[in-house]
VOPAGU-2260 file (C-alpha; in pm, 1 decimal, decimal comma):
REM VOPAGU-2260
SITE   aa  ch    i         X         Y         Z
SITE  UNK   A    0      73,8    5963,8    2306,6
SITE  UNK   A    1     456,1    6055,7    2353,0
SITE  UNK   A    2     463,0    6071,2    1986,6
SITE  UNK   A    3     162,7    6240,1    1936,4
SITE  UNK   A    4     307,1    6519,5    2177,2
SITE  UNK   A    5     670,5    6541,0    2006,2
SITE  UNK   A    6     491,5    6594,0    1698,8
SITE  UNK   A    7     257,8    6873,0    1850,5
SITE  UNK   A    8     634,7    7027,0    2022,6
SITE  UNK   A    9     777,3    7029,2    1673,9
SITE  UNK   A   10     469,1    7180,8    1488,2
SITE  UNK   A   11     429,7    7473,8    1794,3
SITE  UNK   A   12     845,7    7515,3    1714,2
SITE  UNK   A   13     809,3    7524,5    1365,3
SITE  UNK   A   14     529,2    7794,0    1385,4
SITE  UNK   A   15     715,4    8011,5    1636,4
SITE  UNK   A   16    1063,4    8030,2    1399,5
SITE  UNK   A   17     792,6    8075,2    1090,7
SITE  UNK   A   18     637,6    8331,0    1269,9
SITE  UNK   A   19     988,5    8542,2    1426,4
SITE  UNK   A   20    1141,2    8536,2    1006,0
SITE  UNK   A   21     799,4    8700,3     909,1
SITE  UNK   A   22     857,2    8958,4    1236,2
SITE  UNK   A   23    1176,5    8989,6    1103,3
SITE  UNK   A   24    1094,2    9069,9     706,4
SITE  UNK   A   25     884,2    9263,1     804,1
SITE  UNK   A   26    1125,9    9469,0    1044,6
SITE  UNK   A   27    1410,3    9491,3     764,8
SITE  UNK   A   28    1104,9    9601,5     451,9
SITE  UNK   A   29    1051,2    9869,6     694,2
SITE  UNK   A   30    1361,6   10010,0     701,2
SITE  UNK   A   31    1562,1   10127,6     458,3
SITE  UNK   A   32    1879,6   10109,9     513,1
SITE  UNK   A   33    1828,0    9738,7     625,3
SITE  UNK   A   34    1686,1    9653,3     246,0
SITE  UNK   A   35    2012,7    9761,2      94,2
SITE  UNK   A   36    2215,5    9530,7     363,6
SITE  UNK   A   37    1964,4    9273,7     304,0
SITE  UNK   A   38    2049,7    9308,9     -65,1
SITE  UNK   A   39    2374,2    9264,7     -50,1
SITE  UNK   A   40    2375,4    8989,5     123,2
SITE  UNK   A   41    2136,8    8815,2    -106,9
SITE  UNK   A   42    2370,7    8935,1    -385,9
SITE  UNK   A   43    2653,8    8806,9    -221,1
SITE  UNK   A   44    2546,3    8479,2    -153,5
SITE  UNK   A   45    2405,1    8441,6    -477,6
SITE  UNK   A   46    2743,8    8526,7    -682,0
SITE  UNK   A   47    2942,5    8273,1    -375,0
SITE  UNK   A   48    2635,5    7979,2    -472,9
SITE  UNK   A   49    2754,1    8033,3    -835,8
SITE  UNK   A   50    3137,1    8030,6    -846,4
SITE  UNK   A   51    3076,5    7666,2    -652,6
SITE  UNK   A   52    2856,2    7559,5    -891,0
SITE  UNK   A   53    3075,9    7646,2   -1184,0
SITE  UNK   A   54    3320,4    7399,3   -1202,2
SITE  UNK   A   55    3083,7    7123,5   -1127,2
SITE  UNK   A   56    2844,3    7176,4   -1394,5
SITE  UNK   A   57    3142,2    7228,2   -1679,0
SITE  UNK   A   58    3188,9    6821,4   -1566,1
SITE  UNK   A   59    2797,1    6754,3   -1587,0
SITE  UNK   A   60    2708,1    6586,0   -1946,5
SITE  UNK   A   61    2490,7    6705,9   -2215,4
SITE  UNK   A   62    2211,8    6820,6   -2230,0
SITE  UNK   A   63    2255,4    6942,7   -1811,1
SITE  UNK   A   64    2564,5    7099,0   -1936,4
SITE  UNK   A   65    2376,5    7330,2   -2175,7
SITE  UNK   A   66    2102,6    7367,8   -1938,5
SITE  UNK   A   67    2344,5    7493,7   -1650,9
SITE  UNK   A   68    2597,6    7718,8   -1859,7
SITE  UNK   A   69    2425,1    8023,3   -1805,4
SITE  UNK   A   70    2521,5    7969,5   -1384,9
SITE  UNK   A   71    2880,3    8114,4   -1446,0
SITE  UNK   A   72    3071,0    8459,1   -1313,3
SITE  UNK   A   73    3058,5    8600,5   -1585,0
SITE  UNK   A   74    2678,1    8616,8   -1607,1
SITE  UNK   A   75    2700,9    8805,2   -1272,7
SITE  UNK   A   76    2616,9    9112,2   -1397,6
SITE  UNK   A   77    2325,0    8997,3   -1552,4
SITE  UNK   A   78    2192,4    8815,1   -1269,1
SITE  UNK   A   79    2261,6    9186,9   -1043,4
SITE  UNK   A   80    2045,1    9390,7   -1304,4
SITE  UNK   A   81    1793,0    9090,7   -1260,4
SITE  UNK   A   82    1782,5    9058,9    -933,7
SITE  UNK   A   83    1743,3    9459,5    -827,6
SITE  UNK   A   84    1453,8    9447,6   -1096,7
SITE  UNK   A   85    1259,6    9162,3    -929,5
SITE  UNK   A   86    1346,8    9335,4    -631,9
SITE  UNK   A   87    1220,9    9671,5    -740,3
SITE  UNK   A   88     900,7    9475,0    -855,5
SITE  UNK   A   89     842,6    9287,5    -535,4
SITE  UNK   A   90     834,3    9639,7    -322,6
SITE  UNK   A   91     619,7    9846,6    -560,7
SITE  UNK   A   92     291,8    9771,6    -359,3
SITE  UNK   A   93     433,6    9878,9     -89,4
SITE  UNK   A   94     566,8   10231,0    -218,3
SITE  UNK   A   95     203,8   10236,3    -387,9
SITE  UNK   A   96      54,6   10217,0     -64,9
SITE  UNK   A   97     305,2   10444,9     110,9
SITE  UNK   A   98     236,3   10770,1    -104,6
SITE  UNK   A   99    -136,8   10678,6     -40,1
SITE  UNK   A  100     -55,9   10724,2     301,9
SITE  UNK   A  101     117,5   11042,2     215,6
SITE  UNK   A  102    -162,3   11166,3      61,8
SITE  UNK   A  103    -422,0   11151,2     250,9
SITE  UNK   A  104    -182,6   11281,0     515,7
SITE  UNK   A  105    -168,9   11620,5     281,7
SITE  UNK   A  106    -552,3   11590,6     249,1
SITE  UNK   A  107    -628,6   11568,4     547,3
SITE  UNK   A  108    -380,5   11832,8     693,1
SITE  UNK   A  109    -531,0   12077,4     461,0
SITE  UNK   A  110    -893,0   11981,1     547,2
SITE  UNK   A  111    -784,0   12003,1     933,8
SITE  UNK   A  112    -603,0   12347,2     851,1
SITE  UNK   A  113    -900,3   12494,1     699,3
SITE  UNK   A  114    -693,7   12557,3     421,0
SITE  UNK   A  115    -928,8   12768,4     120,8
SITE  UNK   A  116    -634,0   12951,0     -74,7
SITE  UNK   A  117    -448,1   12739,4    -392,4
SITE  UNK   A  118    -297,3   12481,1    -224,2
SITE  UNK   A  119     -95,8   12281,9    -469,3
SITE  UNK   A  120      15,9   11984,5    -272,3
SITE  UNK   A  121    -371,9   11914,3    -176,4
SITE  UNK   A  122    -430,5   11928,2    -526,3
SITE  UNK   A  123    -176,2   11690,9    -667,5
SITE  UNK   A  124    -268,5   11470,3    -314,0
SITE  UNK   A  125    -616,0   11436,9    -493,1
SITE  UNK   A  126    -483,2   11369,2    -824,9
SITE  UNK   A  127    -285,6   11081,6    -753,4
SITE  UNK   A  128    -508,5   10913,5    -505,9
SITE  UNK   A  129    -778,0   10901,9    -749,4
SITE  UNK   A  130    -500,4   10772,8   -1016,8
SITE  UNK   A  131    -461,4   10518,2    -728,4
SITE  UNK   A  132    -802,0   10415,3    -740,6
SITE  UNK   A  133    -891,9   10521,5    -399,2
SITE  UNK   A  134   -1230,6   10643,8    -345,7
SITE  UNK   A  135   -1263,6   11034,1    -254,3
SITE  UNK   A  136   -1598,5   10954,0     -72,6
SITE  UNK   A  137   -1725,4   11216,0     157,6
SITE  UNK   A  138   -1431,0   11412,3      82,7
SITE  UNK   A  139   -1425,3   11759,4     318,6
SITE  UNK   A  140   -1329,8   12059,4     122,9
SITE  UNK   A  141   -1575,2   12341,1     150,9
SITE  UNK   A  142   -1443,4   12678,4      33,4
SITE  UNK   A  143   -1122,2   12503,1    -125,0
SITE  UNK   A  144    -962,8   12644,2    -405,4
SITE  UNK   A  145    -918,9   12302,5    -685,3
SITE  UNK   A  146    -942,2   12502,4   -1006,5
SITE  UNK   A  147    -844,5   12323,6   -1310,7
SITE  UNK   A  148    -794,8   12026,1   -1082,9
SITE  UNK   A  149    -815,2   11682,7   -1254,9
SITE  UNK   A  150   -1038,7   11390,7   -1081,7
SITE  UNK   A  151   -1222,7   11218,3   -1397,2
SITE  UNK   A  152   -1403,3   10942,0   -1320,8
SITE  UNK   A  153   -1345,6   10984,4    -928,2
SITE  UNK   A  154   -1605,9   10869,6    -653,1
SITE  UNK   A  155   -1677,7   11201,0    -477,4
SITE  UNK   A  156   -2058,1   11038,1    -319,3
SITE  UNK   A  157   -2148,7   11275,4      -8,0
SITE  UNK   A  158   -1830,6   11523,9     -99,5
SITE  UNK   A  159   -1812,8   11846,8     121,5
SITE  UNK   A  160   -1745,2   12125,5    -147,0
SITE  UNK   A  161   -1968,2   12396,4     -69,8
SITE  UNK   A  162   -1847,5   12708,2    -184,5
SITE  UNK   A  163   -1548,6   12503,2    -378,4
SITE  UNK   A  164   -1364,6   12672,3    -653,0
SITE  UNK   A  165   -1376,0   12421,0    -925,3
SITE  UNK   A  166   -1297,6   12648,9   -1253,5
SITE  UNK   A  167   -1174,5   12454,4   -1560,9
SITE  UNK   A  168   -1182,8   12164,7   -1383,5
SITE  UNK   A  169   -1186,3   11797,5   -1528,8
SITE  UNK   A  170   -1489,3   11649,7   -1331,7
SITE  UNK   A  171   -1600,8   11405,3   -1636,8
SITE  UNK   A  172   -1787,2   11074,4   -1510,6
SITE  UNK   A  173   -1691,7   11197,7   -1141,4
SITE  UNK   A  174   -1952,0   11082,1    -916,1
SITE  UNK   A  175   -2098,7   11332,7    -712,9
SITE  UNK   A  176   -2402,6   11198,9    -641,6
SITE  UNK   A  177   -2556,9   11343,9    -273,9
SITE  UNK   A  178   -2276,9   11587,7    -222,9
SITE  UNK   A  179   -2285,8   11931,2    -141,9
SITE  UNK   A  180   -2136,2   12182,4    -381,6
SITE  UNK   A  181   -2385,9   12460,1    -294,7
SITE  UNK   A  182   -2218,7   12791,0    -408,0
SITE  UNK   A  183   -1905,3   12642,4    -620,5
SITE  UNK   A  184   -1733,2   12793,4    -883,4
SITE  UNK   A  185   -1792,0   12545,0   -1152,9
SITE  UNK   A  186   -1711,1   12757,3   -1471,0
SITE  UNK   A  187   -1574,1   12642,1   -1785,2
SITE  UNK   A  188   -1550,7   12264,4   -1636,1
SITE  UNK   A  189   -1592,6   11956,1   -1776,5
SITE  UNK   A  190   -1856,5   11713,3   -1605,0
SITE  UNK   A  191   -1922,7   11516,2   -1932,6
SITE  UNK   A  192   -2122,0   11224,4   -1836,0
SITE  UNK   A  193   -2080,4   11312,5   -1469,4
SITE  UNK   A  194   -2334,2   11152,6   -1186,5
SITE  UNK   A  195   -2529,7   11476,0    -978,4
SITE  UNK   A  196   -2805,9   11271,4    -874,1
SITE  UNK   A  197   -2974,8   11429,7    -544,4
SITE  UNK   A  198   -2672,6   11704,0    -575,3
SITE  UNK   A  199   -2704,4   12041,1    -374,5
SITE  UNK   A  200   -2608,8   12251,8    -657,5
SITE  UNK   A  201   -2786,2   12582,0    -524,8
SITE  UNK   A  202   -2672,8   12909,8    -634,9
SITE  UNK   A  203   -2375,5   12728,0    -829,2
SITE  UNK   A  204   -2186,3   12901,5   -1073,2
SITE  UNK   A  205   -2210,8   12686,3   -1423,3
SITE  UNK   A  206   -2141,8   12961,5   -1669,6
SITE  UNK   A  207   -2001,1   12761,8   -2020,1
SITE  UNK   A  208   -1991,2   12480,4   -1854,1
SITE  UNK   A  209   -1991,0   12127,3   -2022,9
SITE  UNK   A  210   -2246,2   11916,9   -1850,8
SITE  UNK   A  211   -2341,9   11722,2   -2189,2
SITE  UNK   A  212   -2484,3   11343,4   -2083,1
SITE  UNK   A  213   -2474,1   11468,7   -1681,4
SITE  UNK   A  214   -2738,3   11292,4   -1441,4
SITE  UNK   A  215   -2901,9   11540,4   -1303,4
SITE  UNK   A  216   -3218,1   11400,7   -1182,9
SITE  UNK   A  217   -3396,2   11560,4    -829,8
SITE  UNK   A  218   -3058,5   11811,6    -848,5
SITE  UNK   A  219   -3078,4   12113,1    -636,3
SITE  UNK   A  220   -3029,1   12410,7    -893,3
SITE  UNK   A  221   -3270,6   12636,9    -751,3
SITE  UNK   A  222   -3055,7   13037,0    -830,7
SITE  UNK   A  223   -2799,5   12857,3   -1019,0
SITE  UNK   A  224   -2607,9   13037,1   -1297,8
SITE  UNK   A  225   -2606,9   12849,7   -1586,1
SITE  UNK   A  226   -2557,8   13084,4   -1869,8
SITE  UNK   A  227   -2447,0   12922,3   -2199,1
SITE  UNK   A  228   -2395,7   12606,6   -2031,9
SITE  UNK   A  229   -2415,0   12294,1   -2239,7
SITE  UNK   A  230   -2669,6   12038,6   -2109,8
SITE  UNK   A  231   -2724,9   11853,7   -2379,1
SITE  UNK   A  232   -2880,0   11561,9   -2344,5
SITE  UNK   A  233   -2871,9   11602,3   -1971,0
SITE  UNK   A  234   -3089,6   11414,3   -1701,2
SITE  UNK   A  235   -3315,4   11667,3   -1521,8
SITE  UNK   A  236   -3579,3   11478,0   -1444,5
SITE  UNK   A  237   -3741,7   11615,2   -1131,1
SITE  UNK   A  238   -3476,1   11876,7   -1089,8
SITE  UNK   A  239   -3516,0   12155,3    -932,7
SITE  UNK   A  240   -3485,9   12461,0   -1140,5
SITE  UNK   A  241   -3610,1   12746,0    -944,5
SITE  UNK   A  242   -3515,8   13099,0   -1080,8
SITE  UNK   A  243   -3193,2   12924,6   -1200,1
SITE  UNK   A  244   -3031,1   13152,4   -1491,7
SITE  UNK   A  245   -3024,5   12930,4   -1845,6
SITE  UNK   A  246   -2994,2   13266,4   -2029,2
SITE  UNK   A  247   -2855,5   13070,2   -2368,5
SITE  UNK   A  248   -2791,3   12765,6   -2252,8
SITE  UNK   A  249   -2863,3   12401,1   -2456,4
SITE  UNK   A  250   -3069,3   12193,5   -2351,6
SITE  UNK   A  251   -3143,3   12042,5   -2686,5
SITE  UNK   A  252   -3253,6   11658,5   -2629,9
SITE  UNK   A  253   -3236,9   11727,0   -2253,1
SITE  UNK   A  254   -3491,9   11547,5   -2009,8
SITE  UNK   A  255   -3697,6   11792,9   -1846,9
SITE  UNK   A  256   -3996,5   11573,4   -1763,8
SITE  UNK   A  257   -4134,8   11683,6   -1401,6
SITE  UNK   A  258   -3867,0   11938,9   -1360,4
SITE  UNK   A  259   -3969,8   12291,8   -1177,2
SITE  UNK   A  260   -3832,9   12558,9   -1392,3
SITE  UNK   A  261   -4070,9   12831,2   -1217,2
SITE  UNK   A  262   -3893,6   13225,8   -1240,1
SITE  UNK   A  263   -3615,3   13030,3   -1447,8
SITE  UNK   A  264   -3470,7   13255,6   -1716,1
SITE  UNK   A  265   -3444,7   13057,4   -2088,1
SITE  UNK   A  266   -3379,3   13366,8   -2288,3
SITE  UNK   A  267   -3194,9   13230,4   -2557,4
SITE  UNK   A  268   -3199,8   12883,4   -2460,2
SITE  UNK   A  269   -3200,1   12594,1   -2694,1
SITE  UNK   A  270   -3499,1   12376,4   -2550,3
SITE  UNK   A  271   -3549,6   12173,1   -2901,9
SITE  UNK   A  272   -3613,2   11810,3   -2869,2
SITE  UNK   A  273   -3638,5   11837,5   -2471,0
SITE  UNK   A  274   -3864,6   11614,7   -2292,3
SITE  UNK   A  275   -4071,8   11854,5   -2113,8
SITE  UNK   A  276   -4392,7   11625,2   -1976,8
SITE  UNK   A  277   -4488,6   11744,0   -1657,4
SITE  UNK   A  278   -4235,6   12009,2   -1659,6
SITE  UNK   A  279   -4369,0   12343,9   -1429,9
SITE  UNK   A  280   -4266,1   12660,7   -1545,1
SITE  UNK   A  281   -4404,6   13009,0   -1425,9
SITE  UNK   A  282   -4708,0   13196,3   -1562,3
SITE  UNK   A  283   -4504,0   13491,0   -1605,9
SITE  UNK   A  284   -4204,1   13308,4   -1759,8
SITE  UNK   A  285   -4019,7   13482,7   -2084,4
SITE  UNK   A  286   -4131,2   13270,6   -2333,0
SITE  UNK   A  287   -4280,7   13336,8   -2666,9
SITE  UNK   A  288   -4615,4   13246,3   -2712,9
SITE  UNK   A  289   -4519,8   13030,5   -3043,0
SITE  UNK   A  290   -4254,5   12836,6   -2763,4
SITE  UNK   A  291   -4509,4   12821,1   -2508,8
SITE  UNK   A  292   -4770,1   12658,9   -2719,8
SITE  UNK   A  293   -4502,9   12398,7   -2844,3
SITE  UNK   A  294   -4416,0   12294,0   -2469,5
SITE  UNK   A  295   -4798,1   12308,1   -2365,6
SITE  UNK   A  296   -4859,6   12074,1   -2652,3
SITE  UNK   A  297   -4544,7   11845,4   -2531,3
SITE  UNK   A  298   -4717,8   11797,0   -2175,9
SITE  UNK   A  299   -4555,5   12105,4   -1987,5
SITE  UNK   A  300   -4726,6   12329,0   -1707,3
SITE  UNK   A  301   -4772,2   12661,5   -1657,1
SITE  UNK   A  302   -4892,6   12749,3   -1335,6
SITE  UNK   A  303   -5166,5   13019,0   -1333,6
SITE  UNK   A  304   -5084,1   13268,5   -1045,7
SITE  UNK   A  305   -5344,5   13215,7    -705,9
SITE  UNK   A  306   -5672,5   13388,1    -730,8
């Protein structure tokens, strides 16, 4: 039992002193001007380990000899540059997650602020933290002006950007899927490929904009502007197309089964090779009667106005 309990006294010792050095690594990596004492000292004790070593290993035999000739002052320099490298490597993750921090700090100062004018810092905030991998999830920015900001391939699920300026901006593969961007500015951007599944897109502004490949299934683009925008091959299945403006836009190849396109103006639009089955347009829509007979015959609707 006595030894049982020494044992138990040791192990409770042991974990305290493990416990204070990890209080107190953590204390100096906080602070900066303790990692450059901390440095030297390492440095220091290093270069004092090696001139004692020196003269014992030129005695050693061969092959330890050859093994142990690179431990010499002279190599001291070498063993500096090597050491501040590993060092430098060792406290990346933590200057990674520090101008995370920082970021979301600017984010969320702007968000707080109310902040709708250019705002460069917010913009290069968002930039890096989806370089970072973070998510952008229910990001808050109504009103915010991001033009020509770059976030390809960022999760923006549930986003607040109503009213956004987003001209020219690089929105390819983003995932916006649920989010509100009634009223943006989306012209001239690229959303290549991008997800807008269940998307309030109402009254948006998509003039020339890319949305080749976009999911747009059940999308809310009832009044939206989408003048010589390019949806080829586009999902808008069940989308809701409502007096939207497609004056010229391509929709070549684009699925338009179940879609309601009723008051939606497709003067000029390419509609070749669109799956239209089920899709309801108007019975005052201007379409040719050669066009309308095609899309009749490929399963569309017109709706005959109420008696």
């Amino acid at each position: 039992m006595k030894k049982l309990r020494i044992k138990r006294q040791i192990e409770e010792q042991w974990g305290r002193l493990v416990k204070k050095i990890k209080v107190s690594f953590v204390y100096i990596k906080n602070r900066f001007h303790l990692k450059i004492i901390f440095t030297l000292i390492c440095s220091y004790i290093i270069f004092l380990i090696i001139s004692v070593l020196e003269e014992p290993i030129a005695c050693l035999p061969e092959p330890f000899k050859t093994i142990f000739s690179i431990v010499k002052a002279d190599n001291i320099e070498g063993f500096s540059i090597l050491f501040v490298a590993l060092f430098y490597i060792v406290d990346i993750g933590e200057r990674r997650q520090r101008a995370i921090d920082e970021a979301w700090q600017v984010v969320h100062a702007a968000a707080a602020a109310k902040i709708e004018i250019s705002y460069p810092p917010r913009i290069k905030a968002l930039q890096d933290l989806n370089r970072y991998g973070e998510s952008l999830k229910s990001l808050k920015a109504p009103k915010a002006n991001l033009e020509n900001i770059n976030l390809e391939g960022a999760d923006l699920q549930g986003a607040n950007l109503q009213g956004a300026n987003l001209q020219g901006a690089n929105l390819q593969r983003v995932d916006l899927e649920g989010a509100n961007l009634e009223g943006a500015d989306l012209q001239g951007a690229q959303l290549q490929g991008a997800d807008l599944y269940n998307t309030n897109l109402q009254g948006a502004q998509f003039q020339g904009t890319n949305l080749q490949k976009a999911k747009l299934q059940k999308a809310k683009l009832q009044k939206a502007k989408l003048q010589k925008a390019n949806l080829q091959d586009a999902k808008l299945r069940k989308a809701e197309l409502q007096e939207a403006d497609l004056q010229g836009a391509n929709l070549k190849g684009a699925d338009l089964k179940v879609a309601k396109l009723q008051g939606a103006n497709l003067q000029g639009a390419n509609i070749e090779e669109a799956e239209v089955e089920q899709a309801e347009f108007g019975h005052n829509q201007v379409i040719s009667q050669e066009k309308k007979a095609k899309l009749i015959q490929e399963g569309a609707k017109f709706n005959t106005p109420p008696n």
